[in-house]
TIZAMAR-865468 format. One line per 2 residues: their letters; for each residue x, y, z of C-alpha. Coordinates in Angstrom, 1 decimal. Each point is the difference from the previous one (the first is absolute). Layout:
N
a) X:Y:Z ~ ... $
This chain:
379
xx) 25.2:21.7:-2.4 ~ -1.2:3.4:-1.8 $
xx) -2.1:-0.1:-2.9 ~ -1.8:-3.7:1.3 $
xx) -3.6:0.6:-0.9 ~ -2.5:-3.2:1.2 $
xx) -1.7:-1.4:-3.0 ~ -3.8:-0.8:-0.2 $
xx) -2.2:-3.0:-1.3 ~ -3.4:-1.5:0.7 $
xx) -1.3:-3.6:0.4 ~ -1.7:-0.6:-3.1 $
xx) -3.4:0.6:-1.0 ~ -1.6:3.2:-0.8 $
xx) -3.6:0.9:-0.5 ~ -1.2:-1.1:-3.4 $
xx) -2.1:2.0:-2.5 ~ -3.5:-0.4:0.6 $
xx) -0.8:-1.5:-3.9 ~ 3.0:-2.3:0.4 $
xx) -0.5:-1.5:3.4 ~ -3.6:-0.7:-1.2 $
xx) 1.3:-1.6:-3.4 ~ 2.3:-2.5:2.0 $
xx) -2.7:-1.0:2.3 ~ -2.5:-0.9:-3.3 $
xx) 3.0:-1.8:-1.2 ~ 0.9:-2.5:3.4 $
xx) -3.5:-0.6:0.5 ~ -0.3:-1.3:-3.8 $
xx) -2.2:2.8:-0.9 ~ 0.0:1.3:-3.7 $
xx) 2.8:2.8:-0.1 ~ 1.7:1.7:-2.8 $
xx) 3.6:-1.3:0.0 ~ 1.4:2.9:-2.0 $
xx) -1.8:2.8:2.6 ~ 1.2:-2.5:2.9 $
xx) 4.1:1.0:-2.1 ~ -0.9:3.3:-0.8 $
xx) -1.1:1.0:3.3 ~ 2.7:-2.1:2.0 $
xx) 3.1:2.0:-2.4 ~ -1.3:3.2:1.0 $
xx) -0.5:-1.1:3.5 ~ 3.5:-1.0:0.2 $
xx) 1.8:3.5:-1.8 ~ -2.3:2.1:2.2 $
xx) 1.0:-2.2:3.2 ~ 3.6:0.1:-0.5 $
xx) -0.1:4.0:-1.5 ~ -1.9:0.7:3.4 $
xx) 2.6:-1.9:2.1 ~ 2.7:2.2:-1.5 $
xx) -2.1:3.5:0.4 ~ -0.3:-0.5:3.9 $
xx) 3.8:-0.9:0.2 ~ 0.1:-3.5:0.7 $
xx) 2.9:-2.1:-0.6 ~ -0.3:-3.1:-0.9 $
xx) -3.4:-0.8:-1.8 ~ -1.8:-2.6:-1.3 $
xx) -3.6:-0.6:-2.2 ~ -2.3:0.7:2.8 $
xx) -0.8:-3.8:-0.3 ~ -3.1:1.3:-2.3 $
xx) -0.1:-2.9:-2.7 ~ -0.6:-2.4:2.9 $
xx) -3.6:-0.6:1.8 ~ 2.1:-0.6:2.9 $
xx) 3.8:-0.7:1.4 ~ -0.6:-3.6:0.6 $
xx) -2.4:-1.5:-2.1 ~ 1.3:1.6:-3.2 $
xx) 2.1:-3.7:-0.5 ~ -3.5:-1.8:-0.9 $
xx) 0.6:1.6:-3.5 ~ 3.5:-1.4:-0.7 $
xx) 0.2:-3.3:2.2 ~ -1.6:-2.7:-1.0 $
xx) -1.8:-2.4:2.9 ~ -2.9:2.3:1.1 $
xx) -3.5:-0.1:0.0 ~ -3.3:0.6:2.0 $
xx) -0.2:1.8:3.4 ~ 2.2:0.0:3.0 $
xx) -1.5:0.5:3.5 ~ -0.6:3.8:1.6 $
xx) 2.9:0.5:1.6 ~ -0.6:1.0:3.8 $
xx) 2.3:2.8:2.2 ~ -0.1:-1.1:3.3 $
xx) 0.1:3.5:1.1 ~ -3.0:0.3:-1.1 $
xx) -1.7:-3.1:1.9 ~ -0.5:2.1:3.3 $
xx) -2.4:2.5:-2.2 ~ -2.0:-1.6:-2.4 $
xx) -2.0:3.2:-0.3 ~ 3.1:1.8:-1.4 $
xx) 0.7:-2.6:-1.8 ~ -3.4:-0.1:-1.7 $
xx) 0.6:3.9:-0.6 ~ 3.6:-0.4:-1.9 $
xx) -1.7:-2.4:-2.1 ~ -3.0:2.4:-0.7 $
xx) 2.7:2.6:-0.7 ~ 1.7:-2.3:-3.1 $
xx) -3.4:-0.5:-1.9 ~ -1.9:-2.6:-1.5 $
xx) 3.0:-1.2:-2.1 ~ 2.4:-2.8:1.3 $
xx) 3.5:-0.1:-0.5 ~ 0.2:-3.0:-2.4 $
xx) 2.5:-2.4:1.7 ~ 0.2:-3.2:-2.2 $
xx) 0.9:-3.3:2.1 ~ 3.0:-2.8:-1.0 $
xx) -1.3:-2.5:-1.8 ~ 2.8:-1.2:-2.2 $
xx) 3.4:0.0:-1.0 ~ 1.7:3.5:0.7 $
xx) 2.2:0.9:-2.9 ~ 0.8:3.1:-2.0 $
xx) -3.2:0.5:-3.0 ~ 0.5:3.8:-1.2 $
xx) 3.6:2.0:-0.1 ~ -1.9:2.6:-2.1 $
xx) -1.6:1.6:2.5 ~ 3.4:0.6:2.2 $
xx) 1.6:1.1:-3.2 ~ -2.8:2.7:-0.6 $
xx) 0.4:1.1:3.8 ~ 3.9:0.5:-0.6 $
xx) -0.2:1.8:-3.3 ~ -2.8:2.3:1.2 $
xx) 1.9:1.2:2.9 ~ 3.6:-0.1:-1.6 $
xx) -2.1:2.6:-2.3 ~ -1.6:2.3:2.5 $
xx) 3.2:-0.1:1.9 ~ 2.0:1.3:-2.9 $
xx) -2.8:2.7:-1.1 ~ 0.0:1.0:3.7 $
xx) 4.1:0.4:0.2 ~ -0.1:-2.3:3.0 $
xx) 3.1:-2.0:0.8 ~ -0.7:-2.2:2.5 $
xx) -3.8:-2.7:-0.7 ~ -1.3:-2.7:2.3 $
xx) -2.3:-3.0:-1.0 ~ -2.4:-1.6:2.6 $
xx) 0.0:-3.9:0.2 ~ -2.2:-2.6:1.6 $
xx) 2.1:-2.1:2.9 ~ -0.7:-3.7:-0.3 $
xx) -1.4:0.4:3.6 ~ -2.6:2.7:-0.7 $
xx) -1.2:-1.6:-3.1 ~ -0.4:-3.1:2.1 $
xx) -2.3:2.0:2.4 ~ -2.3:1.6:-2.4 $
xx) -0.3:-3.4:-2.3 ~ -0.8:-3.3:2.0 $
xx) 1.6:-2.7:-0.6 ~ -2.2:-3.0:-1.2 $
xx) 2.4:-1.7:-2.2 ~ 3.7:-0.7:1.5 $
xx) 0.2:-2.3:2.7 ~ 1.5:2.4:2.9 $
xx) 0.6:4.1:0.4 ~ 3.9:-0.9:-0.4 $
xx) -0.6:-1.8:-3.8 ~ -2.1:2.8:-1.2 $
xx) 2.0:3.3:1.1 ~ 3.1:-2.2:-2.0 $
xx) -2.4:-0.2:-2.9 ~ -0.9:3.8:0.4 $
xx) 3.9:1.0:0.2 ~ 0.7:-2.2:-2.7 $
xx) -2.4:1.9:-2.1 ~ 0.6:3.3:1.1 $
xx) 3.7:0.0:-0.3 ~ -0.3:0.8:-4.0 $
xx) -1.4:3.5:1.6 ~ 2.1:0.8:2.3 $
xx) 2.9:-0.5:-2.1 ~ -1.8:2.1:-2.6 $
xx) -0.9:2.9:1.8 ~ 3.9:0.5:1.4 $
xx) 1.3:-1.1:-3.3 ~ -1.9:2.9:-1.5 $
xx) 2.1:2.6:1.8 ~ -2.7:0.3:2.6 $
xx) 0.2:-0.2:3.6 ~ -2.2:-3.5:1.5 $
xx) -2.5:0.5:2.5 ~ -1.6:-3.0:1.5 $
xx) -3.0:0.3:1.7 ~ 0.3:-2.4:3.3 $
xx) -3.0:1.3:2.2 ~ 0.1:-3.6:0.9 $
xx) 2.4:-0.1:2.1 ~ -1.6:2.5:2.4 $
xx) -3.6:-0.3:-1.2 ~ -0.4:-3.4:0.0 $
xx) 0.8:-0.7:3.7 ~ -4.0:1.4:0.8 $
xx) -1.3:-1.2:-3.2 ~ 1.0:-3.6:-1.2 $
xx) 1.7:-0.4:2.8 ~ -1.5:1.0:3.0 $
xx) -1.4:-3.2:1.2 ~ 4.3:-0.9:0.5 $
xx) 2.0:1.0:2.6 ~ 2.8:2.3:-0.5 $
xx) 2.8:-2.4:0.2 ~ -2.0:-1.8:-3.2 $
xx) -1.0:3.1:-2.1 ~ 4.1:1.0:0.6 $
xx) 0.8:-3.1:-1.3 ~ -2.4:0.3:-3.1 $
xx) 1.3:3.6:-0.3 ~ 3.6:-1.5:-0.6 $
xx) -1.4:-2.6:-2.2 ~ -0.9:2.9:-2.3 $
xx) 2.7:2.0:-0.1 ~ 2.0:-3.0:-0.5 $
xx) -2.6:-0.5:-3.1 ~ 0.9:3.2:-1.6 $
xx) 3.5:0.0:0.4 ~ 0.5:-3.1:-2.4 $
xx) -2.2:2.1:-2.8 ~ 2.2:3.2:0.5 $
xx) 3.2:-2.1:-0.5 ~ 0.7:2.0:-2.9 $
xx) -1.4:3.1:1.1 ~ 3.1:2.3:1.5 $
xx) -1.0:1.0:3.8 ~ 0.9:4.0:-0.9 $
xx) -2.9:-0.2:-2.8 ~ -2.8:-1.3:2.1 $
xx) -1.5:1.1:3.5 ~ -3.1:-1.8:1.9 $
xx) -3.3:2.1:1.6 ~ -1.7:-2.2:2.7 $
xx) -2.7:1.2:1.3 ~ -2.9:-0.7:2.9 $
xx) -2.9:1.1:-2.8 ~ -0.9:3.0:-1.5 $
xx) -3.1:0.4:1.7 ~ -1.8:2.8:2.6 $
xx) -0.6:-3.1:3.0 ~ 1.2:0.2:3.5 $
xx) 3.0:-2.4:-0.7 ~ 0.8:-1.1:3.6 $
xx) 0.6:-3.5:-1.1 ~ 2.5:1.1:-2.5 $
xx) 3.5:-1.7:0.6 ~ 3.0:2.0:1.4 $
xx) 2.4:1.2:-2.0 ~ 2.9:-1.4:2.1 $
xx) -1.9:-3.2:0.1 ~ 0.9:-1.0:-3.8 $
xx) 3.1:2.6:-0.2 ~ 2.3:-3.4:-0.5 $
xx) -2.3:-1.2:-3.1 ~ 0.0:3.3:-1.4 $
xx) 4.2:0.0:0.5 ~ 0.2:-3.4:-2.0 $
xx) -2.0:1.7:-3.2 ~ 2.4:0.3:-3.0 $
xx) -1.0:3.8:-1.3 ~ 1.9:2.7:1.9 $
xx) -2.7:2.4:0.2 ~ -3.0:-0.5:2.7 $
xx) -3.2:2.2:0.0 ~ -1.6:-0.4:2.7 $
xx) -3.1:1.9:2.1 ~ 1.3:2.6:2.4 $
xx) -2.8:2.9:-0.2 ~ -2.9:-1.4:0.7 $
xx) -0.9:-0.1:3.9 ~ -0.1:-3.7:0.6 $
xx) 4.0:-0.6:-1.2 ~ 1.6:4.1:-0.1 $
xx) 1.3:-0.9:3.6 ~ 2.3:-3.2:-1.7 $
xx) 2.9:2.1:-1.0 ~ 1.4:-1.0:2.8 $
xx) 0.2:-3.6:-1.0 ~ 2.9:1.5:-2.4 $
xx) 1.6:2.0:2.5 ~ 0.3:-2.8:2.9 $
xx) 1.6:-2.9:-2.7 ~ 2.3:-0.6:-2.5 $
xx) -0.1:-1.6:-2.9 ~ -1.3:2.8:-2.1 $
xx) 3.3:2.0:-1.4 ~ 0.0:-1.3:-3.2 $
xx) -4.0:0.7:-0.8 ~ -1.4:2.6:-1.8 $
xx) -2.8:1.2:2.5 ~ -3.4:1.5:-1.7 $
xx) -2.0:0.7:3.0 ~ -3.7:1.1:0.0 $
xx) 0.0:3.6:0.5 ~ -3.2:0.8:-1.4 $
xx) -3.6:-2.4:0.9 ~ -1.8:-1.6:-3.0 $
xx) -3.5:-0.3:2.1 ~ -0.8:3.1:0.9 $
xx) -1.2:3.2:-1.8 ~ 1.7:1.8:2.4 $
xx) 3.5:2.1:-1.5 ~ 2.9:-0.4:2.0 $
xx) 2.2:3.4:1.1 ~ 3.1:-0.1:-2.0 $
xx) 1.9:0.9:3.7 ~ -1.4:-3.3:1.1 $
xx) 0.8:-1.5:-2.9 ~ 3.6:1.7:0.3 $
xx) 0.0:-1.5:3.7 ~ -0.5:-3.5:-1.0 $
xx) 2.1:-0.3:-3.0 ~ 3.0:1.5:2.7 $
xx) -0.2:-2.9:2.6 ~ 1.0:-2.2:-2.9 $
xx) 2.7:2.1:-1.5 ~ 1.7:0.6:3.5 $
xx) -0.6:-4.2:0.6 ~ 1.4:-0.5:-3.7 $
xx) 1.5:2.7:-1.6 ~ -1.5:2.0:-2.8 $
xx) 1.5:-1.9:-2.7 ~ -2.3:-3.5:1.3 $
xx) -3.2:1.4:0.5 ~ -2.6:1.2:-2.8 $
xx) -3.5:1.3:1.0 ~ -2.8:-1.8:-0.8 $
xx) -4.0:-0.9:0.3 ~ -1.1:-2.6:2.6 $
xx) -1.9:-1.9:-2.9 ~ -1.6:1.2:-2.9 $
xx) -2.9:2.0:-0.8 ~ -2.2:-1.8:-2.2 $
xx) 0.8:-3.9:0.5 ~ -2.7:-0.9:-1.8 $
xx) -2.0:1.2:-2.8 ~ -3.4:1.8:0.8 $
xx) 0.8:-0.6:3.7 ~ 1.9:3.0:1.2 $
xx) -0.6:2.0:3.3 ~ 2.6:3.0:-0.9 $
xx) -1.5:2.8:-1.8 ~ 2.6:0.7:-2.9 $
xx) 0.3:3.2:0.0 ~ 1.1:-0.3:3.7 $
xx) 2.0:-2.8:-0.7 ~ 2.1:2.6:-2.3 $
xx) 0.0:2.0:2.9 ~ 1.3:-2.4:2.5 $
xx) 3.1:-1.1:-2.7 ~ 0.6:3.9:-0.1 $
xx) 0.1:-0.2:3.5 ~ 2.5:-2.8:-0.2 $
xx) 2.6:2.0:-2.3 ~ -0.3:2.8:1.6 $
xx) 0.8:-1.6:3.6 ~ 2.7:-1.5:-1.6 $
xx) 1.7:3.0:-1.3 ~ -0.5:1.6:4.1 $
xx) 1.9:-2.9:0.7 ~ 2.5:0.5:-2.6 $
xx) 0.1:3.4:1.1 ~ 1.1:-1.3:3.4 $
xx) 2.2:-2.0:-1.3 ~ 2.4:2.4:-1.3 $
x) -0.5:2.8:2.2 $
């Protein structure tokens, strides 16, 4: 109908301040930091993140993820239950070139993501630092005149891939114990006026990382497990304030092991939050718009595709982006389809491939497609 514009949003994380990103790196490898620079640094972080959101146009916003060292291992700072060092984790993409391998892993630095393992009882510690995340960006929100703020949470399932489980007796009894404790979060974030995003690479991901040794029958099955998982801790959470990103990792590999889209389309369709992101710029899944177009089951989702890739320096054409953005609109109708990032640009702190002044660049490209499609829209 006239005046329908397509709204714009991004996956999460944004490149972090070089002094900040170093300060939370002293901090989770127990190095001597100073805790009042680690909040100074983070509050500023935060207002610039959101106020530079809002100056390139975007929508719907959120904190840039820059108080966390990273989207999935932030939890070992408010769960209890965690301690030492969980295994390397190992992309099976990856097993057909070690030398690349070898290279992306030269690329990161000397520093290893700290990724504590399960070696206790998982249970809510710290609702401070949550609270502090909330207030921050209920702040920066108002001083920016946004209206509309997302929060990034940990699924059970990805928290269950990054931290090994040493302590529970089976996968099933510890991603209950993870829900269980993350559920206080989840009902935080949306109780807060906030929109929930949880962050379920897992279900995509995790078929050629934990799971690649199953077949696909038994990673599907795991997949629904999951999902199942989550659901129970967003019982209180209302479906129209939360949406789901899944992902197949936010890395530059050659992702030919990656699972189809249509392949776990029914466990993504059982997930409680109406809004999916999901990738659909990148060239390993841009073709699987089609898996919306050929079944049903999608009409009362909000779609967020991918329009713009988050591994690669390269800045998309806002015509292309324009393109993309319209096969969903004519699948889905304006009004069920917001523009979005394929994953985010900075999952982790001092680990970050995107330059950020492109990665400005490629957002403004994101808006700007989006108001050609807009454009289109009403003509």
């Amino acid at each position: 109908m006239p005046g329908e514009r397509i709204l714009t949003t991004h996956v999460g994380s944004l490149p972090r301040p070089d002094a900040l990103a170093a300060l939370l790196l002293r901090k989770e490898h127990g190095e001597d930091y100073d805790p009042g620079e680690l909040d100074r640094l983070t509050d500023r972080a935060v207002r610039e993140a959101v106020a530079g959101q809002r100056a390139i146009g975007l929508d719907i916003v959120n904190d840039g993820e820059v108080g966390r060292t990273g989207y999935a291992t932030y939890v070992q700072d408010r769960l209890t239950g965690f301690s030492g060092e969980s295994p390397s984790l190992r992309f099976d993409d990856l097993s057909d070139f070690p030398a690349w391998r070898r290279r992306m892993g030269e690329a990161a630095g000397t520093r290893r993501l700290h990724r504590p393992r399960c070696t206790g009882p998982v249970a809510l510690r710290d609702a401070a630092p949550l609270a502090r995340e909330i207030e921050r960006l209920t702040a920066a929100l108002a001083d920016a005149g946004a209206t509309a703020g997302f929060m990034n949470a940990a699924s059970p399932g990805v928290i269950a891939i990054f931290q090994a489980n040493d302590f529970y007796a089976d996968t099933d009894s510890y991603l209950a114990a993870l829900a269980e404790a993350m559920k206080p979060e989840y009902e935080a974030i949306a109780d807060a006026g906030l929109v929930l995003q949880i962050d379920c690479p897992d279900l995509a991901m995790g078929r050629h990382v934990v799971y690649s040794a199953d077949d696909e029958a038994a990673f599907l099955r795991r997949a629904a497990m999951q999902v199942e998982v989550l659901n129970a801790a967003l019982e209180n959470v209302p479906a129209e304030r939360a949406r789901l990103h899944v992902c197949w990792g936010n890395y530059e590999g050659p992702h030919h092991r990656d699972i189809p889209l249509a392949a776990i389309a029914d466990v993504l369709l059982a997930a409680k939050p109406q809004g999916l992101l999901f990738e659909a710029a990148n060239p390993r899944h841009a073709h699987e718009w089609t898996v919306f177009r050929d079944r049903r089951g999608w009409e009362d989702r909000i779609l967020i595709p991918g329009v713009i890739d988050s591994t690669t320096n390269y800045v998309e054409h806002p015509e292309l982006v324009a393109e993309r953005i319209g096969r969903f609109v004519d699948l889905a109708g304006a009004e069920r389809v917001v523009a979005g990032t394929d994953c985010g640009f900075a999952t982790f702190a001092g680990i970050g491939k995107i330059d950020p002044a492109i990665a400005r660049m490629k957002l403004a490209a994101l808006v700007e497609g989006a108001e050609i499609a807009s454009r289109r829209l009403n003509s």
